[in-house]
N, CA, C and O atoms as a DFTB+ gen file, in Angstrom:
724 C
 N C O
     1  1       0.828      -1.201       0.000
     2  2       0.000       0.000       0.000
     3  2       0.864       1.253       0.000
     4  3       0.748       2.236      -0.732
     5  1       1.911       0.989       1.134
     6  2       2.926       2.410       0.815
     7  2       3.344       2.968      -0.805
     8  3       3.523       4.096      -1.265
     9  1       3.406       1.423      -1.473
    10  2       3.800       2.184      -2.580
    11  2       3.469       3.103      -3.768
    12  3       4.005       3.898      -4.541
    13  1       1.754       2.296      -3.347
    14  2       1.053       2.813      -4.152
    15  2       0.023       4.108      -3.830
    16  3      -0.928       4.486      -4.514
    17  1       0.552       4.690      -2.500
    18  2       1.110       6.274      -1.607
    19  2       1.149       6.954      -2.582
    20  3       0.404       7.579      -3.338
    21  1       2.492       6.642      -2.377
    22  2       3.800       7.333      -3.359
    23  2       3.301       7.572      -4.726
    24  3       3.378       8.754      -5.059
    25  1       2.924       6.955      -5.403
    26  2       3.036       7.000      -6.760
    27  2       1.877       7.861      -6.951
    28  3       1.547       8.379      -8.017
    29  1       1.200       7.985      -5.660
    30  2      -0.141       8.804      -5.765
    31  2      -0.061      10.090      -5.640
    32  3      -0.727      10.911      -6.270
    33  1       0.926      10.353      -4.652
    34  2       1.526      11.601      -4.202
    35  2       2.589      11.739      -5.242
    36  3       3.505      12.266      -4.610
    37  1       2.957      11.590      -6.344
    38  2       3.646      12.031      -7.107
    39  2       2.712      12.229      -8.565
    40  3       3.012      13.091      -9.392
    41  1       1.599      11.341      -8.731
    42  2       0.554      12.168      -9.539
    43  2       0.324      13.178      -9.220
    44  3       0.494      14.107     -10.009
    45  1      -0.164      13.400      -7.910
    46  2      -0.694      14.832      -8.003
    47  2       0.097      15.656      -7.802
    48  3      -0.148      16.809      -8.156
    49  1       1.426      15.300      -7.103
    50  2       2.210      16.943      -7.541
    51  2       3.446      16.681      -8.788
    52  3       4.569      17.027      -8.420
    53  1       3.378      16.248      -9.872
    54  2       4.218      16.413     -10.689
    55  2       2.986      17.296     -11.746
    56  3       1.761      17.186     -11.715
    57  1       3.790      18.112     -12.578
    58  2       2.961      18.880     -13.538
    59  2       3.642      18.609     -14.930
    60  3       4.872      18.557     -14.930
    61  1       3.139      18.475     -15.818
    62  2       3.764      18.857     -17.916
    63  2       3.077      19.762     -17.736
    64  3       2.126      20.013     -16.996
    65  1       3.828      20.445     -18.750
    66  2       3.193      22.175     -19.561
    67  2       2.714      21.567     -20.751
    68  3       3.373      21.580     -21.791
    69  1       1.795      21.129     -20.665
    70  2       0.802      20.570     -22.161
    71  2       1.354      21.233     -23.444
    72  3       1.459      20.630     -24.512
    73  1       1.608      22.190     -23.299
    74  2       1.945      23.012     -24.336
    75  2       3.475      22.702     -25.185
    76  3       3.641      22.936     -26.382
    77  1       4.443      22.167     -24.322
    78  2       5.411      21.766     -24.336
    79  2       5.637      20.104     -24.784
    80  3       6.586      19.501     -25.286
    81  1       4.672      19.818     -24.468
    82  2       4.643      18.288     -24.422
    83  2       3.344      17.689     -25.684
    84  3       3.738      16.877     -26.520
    85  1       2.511      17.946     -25.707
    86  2       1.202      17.693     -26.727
    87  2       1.651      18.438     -28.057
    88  3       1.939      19.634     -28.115
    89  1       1.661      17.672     -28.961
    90  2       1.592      18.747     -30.156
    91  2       0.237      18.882     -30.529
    92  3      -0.846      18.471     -30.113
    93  1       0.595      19.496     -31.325
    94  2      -0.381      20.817     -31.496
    95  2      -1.846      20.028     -32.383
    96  3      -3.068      20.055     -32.238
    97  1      -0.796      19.313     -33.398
    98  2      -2.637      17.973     -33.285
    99  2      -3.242      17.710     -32.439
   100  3      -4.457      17.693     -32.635
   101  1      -2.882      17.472     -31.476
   102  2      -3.434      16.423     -29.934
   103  2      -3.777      17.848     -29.669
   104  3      -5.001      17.955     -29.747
   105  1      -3.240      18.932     -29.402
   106  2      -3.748      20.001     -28.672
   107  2      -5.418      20.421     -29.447
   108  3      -6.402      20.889     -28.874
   109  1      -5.321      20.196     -30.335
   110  2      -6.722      20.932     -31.504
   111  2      -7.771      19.884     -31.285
   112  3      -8.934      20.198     -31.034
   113  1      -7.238      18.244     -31.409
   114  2      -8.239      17.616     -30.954
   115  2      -9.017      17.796     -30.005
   116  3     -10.229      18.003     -29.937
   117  1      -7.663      17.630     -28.770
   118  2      -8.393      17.705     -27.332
   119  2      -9.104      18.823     -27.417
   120  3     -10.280      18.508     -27.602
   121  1      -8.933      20.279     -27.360
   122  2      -9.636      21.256     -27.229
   123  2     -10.942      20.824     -27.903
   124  3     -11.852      20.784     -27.075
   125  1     -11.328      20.487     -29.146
   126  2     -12.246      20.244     -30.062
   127  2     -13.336      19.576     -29.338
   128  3     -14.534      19.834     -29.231
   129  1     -12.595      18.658     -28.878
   130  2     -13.636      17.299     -27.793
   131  2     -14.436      17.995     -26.812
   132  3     -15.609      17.834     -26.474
   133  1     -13.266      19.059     -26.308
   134  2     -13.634      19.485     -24.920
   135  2     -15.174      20.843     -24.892
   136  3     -16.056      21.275     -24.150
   137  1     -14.560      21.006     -26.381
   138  2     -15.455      22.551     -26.517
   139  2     -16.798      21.818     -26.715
   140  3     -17.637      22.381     -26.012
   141  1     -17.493      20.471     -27.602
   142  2     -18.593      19.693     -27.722
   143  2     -19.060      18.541     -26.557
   144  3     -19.619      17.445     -26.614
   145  1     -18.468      19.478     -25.370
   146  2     -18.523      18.544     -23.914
   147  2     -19.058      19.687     -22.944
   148  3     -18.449      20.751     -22.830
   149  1     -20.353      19.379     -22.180
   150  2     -20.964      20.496     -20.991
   151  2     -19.529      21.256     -20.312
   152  3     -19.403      22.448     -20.031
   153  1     -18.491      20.128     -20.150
   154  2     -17.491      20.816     -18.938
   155  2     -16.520      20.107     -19.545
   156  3     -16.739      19.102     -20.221
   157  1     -15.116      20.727     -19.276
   158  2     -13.937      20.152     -19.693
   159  2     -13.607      18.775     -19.336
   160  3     -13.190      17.795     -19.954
   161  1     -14.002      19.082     -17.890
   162  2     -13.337      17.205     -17.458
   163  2     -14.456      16.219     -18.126
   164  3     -14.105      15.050     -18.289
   165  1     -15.332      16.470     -18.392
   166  2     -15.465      15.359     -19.542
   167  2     -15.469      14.983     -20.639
   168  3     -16.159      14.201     -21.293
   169  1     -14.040      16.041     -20.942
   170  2     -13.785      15.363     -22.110
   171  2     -12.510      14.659     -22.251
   172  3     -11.914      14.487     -23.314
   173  1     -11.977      14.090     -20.570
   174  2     -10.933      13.558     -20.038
   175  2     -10.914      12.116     -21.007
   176  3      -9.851      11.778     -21.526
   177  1     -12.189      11.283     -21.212
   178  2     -11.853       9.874     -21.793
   179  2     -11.544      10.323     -23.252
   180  3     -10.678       9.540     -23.643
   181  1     -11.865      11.296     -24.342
   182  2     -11.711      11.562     -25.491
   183  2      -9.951      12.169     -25.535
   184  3      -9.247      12.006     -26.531
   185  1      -9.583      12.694     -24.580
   186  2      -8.382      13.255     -24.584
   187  2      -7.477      11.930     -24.516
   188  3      -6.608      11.650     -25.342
   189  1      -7.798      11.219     -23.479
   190  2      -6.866       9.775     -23.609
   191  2      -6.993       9.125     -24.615
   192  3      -6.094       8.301     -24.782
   193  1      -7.818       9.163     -25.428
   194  2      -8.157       8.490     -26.745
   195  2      -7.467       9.314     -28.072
   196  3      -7.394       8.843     -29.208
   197  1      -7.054      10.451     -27.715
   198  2      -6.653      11.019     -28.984
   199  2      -4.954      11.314     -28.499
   200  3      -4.120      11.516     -29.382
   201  1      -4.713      11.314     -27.618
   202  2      -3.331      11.033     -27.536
   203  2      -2.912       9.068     -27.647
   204  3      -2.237       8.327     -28.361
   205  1      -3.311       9.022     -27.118
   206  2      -3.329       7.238     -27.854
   207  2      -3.297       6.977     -29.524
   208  3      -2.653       6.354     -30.368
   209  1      -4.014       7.548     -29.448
   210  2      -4.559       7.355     -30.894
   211  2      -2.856       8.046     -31.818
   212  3      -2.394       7.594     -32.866
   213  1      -2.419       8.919     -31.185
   214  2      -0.995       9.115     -31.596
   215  2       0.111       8.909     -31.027
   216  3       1.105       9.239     -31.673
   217  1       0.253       8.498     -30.091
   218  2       1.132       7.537     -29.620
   219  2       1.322       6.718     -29.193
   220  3       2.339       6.689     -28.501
   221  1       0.402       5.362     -29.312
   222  2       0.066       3.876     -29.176
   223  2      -0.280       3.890     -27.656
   224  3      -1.187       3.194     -27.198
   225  1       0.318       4.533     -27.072
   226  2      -0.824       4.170     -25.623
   227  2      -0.544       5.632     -24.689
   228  3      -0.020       6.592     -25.253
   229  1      -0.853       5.692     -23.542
   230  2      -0.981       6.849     -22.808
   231  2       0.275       6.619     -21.496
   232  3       0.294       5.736     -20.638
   233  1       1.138       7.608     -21.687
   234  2       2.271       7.844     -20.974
   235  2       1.870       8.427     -19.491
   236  3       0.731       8.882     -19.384
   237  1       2.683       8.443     -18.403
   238  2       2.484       9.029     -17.494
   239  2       2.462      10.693     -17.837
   240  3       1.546      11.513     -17.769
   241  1       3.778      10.809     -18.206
   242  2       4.127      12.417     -18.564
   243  2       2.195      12.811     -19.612
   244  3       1.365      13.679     -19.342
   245  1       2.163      11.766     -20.715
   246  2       1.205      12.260     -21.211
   247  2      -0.340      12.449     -20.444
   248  3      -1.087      13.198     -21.073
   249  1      -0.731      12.054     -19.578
   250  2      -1.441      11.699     -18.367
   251  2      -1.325      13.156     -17.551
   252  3      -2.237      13.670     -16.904
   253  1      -0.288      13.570     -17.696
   254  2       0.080      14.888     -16.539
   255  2      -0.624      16.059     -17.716
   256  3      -1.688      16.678     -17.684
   257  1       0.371      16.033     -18.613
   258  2      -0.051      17.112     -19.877
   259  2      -1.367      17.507     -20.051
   260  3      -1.707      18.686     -20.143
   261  1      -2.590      15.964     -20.129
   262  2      -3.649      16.608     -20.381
   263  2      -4.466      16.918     -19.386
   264  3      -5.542      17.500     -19.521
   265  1      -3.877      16.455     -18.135
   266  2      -4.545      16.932     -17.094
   267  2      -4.043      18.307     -17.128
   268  3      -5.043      19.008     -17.286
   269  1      -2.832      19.171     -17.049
   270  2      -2.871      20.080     -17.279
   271  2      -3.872      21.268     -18.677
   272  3      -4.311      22.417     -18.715
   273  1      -3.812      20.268     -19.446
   274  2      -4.503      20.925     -20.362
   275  2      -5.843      21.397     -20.145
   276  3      -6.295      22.494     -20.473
   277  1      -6.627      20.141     -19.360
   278  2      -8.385      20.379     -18.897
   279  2      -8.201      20.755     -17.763
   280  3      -9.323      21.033     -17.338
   281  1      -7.473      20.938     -16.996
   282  2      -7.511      21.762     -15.569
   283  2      -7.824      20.143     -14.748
   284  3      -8.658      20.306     -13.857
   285  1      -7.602      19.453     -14.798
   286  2      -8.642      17.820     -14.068
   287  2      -7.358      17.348     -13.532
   288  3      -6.236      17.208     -14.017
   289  1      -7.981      17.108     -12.161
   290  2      -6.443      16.563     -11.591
   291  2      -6.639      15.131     -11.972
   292  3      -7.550      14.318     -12.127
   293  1      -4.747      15.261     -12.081
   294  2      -4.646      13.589     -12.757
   295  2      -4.469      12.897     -12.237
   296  3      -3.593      12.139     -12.655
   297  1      -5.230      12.511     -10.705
   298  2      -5.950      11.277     -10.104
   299  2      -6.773      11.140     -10.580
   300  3      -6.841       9.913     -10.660
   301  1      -7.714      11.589     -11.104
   302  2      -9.072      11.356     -11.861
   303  2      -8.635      11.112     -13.256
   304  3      -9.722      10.808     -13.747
   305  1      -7.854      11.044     -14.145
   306  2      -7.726      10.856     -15.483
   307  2      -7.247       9.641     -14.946
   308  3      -8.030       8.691     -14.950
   309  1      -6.222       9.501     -14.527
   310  2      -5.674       8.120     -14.115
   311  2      -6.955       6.899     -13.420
   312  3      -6.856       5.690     -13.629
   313  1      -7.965       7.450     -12.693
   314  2      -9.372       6.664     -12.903
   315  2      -9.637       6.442     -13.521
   316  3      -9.879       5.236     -13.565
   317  1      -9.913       7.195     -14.666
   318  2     -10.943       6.874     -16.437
   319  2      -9.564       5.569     -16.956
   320  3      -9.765       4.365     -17.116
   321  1      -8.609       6.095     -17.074
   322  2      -8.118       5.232     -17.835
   323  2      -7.134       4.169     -17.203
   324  3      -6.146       4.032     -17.925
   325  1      -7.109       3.478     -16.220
   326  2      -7.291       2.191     -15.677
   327  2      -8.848       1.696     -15.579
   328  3      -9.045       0.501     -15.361
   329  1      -9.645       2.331     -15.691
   330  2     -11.073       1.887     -15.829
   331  2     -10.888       1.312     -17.075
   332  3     -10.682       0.130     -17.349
   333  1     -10.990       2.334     -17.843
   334  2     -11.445       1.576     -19.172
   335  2     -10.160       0.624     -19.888
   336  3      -8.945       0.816     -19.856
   337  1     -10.730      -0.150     -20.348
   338  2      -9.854      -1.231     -21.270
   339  2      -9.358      -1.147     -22.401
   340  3      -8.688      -1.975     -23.019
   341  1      -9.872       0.424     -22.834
   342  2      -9.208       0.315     -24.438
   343  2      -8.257       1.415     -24.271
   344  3      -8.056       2.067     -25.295
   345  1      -7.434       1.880     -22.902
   346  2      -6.996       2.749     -23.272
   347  2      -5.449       2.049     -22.029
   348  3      -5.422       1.679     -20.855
   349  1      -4.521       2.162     -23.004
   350  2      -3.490       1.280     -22.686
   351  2      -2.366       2.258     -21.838
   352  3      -1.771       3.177     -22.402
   353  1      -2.168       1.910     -20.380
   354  2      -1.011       2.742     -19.725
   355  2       0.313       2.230     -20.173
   356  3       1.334       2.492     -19.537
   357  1       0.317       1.813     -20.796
   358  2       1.948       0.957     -21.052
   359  2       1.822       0.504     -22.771
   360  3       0.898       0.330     -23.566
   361  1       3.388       0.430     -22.806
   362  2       3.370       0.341     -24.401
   363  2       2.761      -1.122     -24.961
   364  3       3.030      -2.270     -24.610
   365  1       2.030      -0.720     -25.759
   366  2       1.773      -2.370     -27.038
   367  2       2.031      -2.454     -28.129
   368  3       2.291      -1.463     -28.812
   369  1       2.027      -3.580     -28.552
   370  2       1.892      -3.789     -29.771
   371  2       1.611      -3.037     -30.980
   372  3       1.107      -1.920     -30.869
   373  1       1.891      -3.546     -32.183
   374  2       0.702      -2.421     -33.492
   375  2      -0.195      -2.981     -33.397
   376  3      -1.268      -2.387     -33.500
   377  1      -0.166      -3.983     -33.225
   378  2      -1.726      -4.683     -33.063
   379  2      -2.183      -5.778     -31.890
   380  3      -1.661      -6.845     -31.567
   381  1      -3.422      -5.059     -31.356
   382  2      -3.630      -5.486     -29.806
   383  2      -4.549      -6.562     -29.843
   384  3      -5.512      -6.183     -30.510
   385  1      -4.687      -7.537     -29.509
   386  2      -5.539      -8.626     -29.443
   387  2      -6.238      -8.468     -27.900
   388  3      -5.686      -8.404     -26.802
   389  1      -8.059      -8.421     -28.361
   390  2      -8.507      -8.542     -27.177
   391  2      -9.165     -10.030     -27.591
   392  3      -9.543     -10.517     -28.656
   393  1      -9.108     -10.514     -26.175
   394  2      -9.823     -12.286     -27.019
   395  2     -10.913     -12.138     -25.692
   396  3     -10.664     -12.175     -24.488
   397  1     -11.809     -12.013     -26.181
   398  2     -13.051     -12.072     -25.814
   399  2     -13.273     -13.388     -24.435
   400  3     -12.872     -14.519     -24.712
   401  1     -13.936     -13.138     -22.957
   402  2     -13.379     -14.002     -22.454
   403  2     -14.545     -14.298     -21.571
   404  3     -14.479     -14.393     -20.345
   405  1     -15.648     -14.439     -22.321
   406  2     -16.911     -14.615     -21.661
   407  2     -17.842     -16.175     -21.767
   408  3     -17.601     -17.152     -22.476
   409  1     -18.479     -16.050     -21.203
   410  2     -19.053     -17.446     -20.957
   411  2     -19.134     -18.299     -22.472
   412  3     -18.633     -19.385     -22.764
   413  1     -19.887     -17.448     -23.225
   414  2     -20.656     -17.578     -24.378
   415  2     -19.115     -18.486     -25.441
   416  3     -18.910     -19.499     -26.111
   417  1     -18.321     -17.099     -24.891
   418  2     -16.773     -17.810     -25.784
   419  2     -16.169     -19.341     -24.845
   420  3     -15.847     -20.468     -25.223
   421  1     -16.194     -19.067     -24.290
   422  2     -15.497     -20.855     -23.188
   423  2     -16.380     -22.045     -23.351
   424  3     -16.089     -23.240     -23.299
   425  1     -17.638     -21.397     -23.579
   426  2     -18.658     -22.991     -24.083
   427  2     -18.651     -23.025     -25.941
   428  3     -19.323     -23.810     -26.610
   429  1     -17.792     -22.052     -26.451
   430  2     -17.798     -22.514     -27.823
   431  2     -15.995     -22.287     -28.497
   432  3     -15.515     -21.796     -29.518
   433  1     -15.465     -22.935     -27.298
   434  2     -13.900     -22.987     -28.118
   435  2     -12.696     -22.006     -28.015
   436  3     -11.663     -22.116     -28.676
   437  1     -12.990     -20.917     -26.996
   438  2     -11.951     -20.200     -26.419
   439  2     -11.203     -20.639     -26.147
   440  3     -10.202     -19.954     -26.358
   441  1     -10.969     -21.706     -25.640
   442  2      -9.354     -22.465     -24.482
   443  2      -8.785     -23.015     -26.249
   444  3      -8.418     -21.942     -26.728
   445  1      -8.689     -23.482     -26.720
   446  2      -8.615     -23.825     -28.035
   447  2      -8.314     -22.804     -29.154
   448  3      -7.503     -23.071     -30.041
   449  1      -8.678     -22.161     -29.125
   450  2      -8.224     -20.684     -29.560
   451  2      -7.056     -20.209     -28.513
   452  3      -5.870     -20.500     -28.673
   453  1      -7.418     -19.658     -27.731
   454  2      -6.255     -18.686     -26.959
   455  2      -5.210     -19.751     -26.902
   456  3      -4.228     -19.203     -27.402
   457  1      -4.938     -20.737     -26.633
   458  2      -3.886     -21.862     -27.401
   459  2      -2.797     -22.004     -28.272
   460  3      -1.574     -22.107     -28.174
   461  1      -3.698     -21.974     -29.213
   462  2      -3.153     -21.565     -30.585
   463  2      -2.694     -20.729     -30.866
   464  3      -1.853     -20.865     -31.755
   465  1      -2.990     -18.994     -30.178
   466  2      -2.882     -17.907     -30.551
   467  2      -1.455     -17.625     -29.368
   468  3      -0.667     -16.689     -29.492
   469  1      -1.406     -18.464     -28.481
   470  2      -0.450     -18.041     -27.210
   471  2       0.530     -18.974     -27.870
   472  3       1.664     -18.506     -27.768
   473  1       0.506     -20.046     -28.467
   474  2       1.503     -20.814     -29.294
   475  2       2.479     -20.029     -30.335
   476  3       3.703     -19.970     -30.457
   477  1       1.446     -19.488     -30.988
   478  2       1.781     -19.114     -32.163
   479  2       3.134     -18.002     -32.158
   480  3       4.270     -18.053     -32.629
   481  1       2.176     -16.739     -31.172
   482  2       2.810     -15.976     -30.671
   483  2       3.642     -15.781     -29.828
   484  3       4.302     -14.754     -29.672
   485  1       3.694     -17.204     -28.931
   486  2       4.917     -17.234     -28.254
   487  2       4.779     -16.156     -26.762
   488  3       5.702     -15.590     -26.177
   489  1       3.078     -16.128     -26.385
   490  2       3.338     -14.881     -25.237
   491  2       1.776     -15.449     -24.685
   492  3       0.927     -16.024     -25.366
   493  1       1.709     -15.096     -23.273
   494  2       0.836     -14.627     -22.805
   495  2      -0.072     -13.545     -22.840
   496  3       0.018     -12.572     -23.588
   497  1      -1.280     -13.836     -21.683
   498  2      -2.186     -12.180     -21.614
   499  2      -0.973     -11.444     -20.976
   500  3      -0.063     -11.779     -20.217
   501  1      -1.388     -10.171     -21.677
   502  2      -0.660      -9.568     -20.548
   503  2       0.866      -8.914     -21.698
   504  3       1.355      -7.792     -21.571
   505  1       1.215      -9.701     -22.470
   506  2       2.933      -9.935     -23.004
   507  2       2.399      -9.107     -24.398
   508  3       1.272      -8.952     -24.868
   509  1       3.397      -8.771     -24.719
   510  2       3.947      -8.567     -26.079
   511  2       5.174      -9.255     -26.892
   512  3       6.283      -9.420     -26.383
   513  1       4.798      -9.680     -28.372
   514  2       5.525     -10.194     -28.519
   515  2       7.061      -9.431     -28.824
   516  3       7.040      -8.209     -28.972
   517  1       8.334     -10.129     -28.913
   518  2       9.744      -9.453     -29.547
   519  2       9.565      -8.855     -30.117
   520  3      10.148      -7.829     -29.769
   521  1       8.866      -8.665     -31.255
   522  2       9.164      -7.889     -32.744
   523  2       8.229      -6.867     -32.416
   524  3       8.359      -5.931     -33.206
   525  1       7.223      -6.641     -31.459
   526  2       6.780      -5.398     -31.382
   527  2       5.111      -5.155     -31.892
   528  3       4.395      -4.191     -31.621
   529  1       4.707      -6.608     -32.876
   530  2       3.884      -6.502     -33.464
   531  2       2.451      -6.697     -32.501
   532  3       1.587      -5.905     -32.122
   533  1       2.630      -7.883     -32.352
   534  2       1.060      -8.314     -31.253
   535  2       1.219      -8.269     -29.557
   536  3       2.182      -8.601     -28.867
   537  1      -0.043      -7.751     -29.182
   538  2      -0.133      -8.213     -27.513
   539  2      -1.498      -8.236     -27.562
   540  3      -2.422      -7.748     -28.214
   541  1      -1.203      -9.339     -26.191
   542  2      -2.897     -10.437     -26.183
   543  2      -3.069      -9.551     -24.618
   544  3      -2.245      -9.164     -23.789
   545  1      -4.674      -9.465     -24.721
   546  2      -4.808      -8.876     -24.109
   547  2      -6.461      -9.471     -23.525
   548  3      -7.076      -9.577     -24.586
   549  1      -7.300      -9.835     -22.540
   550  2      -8.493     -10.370     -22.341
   551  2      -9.426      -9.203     -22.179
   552  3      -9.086      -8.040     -21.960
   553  1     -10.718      -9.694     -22.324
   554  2     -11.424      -8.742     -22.333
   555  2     -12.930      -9.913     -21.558
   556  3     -13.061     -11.132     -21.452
   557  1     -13.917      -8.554     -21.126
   558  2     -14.606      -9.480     -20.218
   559  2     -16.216      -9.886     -21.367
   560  3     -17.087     -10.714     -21.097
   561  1     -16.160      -9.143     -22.394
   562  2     -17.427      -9.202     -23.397
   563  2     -17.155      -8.584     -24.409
   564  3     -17.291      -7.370     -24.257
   565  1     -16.820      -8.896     -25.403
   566  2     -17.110      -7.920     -26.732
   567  2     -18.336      -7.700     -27.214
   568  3     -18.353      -6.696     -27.927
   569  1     -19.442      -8.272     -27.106
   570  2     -20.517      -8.094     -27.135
   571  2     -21.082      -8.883     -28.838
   572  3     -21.667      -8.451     -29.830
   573  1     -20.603      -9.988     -28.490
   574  2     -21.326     -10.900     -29.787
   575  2     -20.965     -12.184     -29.177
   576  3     -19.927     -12.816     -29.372
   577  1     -21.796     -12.446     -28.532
   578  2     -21.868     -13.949     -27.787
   579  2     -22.739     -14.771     -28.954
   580  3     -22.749     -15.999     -29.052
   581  1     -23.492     -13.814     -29.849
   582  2     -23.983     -15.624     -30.772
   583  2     -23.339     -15.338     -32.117
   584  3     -23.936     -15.222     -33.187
   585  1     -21.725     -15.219     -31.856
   586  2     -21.350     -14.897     -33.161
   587  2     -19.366     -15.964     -32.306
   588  3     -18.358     -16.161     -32.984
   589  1     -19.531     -16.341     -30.878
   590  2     -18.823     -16.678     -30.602
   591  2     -17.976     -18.194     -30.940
   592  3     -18.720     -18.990     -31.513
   593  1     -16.199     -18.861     -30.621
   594  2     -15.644     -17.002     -29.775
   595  2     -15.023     -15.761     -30.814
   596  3     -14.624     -15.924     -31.967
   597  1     -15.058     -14.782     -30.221
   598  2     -14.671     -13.722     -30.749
   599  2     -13.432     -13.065     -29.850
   600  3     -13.227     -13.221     -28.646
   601  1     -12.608     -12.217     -30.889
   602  2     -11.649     -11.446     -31.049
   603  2     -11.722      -9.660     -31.262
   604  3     -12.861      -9.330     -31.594
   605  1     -11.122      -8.921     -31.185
   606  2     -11.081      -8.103     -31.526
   607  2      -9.824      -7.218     -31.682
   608  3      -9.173      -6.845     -30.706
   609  1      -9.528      -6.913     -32.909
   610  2      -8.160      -6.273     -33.366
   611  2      -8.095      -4.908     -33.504
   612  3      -8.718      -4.489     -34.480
   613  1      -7.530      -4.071     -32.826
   614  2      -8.201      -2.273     -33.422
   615  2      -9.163      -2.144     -33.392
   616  3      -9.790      -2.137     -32.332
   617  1      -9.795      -1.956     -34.767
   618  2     -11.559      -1.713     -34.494
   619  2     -11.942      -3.007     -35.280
   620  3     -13.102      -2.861     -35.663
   621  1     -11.414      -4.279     -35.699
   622  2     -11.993      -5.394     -36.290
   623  2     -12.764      -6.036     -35.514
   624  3     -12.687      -5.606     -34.363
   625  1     -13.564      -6.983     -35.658
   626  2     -14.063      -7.994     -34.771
   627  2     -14.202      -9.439     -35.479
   628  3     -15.074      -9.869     -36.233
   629  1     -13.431      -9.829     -35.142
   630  2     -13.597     -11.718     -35.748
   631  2     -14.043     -12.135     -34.853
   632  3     -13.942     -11.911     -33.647
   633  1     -14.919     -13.204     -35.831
   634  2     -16.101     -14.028     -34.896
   635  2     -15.951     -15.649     -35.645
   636  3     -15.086     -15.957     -36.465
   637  1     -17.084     -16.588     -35.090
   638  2     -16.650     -17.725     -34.922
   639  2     -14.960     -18.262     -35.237
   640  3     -14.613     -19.068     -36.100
   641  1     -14.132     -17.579     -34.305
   642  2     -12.983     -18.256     -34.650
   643  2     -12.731     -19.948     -34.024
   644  3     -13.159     -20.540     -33.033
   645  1     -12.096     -20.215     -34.813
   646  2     -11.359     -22.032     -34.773
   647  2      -9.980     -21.205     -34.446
   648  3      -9.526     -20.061     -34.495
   649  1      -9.628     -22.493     -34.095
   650  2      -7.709     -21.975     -33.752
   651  2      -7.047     -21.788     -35.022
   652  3      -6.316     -20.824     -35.249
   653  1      -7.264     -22.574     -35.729
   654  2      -6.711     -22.461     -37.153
   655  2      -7.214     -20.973     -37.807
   656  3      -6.337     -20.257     -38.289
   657  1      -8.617     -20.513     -37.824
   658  2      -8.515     -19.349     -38.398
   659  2      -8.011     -18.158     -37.386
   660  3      -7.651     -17.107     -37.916
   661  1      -7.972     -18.253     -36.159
   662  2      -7.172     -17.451     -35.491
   663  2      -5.628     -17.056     -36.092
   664  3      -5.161     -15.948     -36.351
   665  1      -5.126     -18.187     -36.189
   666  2      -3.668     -17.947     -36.652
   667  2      -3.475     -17.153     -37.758
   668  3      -2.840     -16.103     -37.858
   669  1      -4.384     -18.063     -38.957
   670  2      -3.952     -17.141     -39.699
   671  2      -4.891     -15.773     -39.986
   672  3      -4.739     -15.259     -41.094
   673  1      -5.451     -15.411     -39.447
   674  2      -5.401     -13.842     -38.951
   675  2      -4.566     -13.497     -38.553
   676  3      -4.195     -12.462     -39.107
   677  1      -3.801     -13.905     -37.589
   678  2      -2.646     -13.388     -37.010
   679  2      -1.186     -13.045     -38.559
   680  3      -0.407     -12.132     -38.836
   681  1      -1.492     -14.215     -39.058
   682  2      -0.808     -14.289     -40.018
   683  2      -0.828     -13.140     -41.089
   684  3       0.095     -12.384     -41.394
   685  1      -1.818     -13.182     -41.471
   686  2      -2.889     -11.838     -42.549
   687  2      -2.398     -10.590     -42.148
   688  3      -2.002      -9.727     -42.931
   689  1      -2.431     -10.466     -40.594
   690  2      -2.184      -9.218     -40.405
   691  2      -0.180      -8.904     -39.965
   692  3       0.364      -7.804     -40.060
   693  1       0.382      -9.953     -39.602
   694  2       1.884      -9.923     -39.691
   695  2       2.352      -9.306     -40.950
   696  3       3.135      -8.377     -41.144
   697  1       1.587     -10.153     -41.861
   698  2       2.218      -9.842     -43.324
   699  2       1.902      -8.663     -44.102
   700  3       2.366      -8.304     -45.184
   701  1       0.621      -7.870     -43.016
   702  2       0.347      -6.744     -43.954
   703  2       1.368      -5.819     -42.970
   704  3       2.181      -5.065     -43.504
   705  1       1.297      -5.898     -41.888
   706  2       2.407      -4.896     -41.206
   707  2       3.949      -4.789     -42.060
   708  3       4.382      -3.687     -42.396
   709  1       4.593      -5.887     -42.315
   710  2       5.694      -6.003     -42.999
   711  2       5.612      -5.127     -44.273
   712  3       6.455      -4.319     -44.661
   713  1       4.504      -5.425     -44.808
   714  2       4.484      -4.601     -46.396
   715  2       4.212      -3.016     -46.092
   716  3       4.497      -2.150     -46.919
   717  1       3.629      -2.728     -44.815
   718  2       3.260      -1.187     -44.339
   719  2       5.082      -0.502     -43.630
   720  3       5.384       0.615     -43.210
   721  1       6.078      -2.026     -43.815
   722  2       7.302      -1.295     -42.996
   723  2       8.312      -0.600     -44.378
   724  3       9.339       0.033     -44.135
């Protein structure tokens, strides 16, 4: 518990000068979000989403910045985004695997899938692989239980996967990253 004191008491008194730190895209977004929002702090989950959205996940320093930016102390941003699941405190992958991890998926072939896909890839929940490309990541519903099990990549959603078509999705999308390097 002490430690996690500390780390609390150093959210709230460390500061970024947003201005210094956000460029000026992220700055136009966020403002943008914030101005089509009753009050600034709620447009705290759109701000984590658009700095993500440009730099694969949300930094501490970046965490400070936009709390500086909306005036919202960043104990409360740091709420929204350990709350929510799509918004990543630590670095991932280019491409994030959520594998769907609900009832609907475990009575139709999840353990069998995540298998294959933890084989393949060589990692756990939780891991990223070496090369930078995939991290598996669980999720508690994607919300297509009669389409199960399901996946979800970025904004894709694969459904009835087999282990075999898992992979090569995985595959599909390795090989398009390579041709995007």
């Amino acid at each position: 518990m002490i430690k996690q004191e500390k780390v609390m008491q150093t959210i709230d008194t460390l500061t970024i000068d947003y201005q210094h730190y956000l460029t000026a895209a992220e700055i136009a977004a966020i403002e943008h979000e914030a101005s089509i929002m009753e009050t600034r702090e709620a447009a705290g989950i759109e701000a984590l989403k658009v700095v993500q959205e440009h730099r694969g996940w949300v930094s501490d320093e970046s965490l400070f910045a936009i709390s500086d930016l909306l005036a919202v102390p960043t104990a409360q941003l740091e709420g929204v985004a350990t709350f929510y699941n799509l918004i990543y405190r630590q670095p991932v992958g280019q491409y994030v695997i959520h594998l769907c991890d609900s009832i609907a998926c475990h009575l139709t072939g999840l353990d069998g899938v995540l298998a294959a896909i933890k084989q393949h890839l060589n990692i756990d929940y939780g891991q990223t692989t070496k090369d930078g490309k995939f991290t598996l990541l669980s999720n508690a519903c994607l919300g297509s239980c009669d389409k199960a099990p399901v996946m979800m990549i970025g904004r894709e959603h694969y459904q009835h996967l087999t282990p075999e078509s898992a992979v090569e999705i995985l595959l599909q999308l390795a090989a398009h990253g390579e041709a995007d390097e």
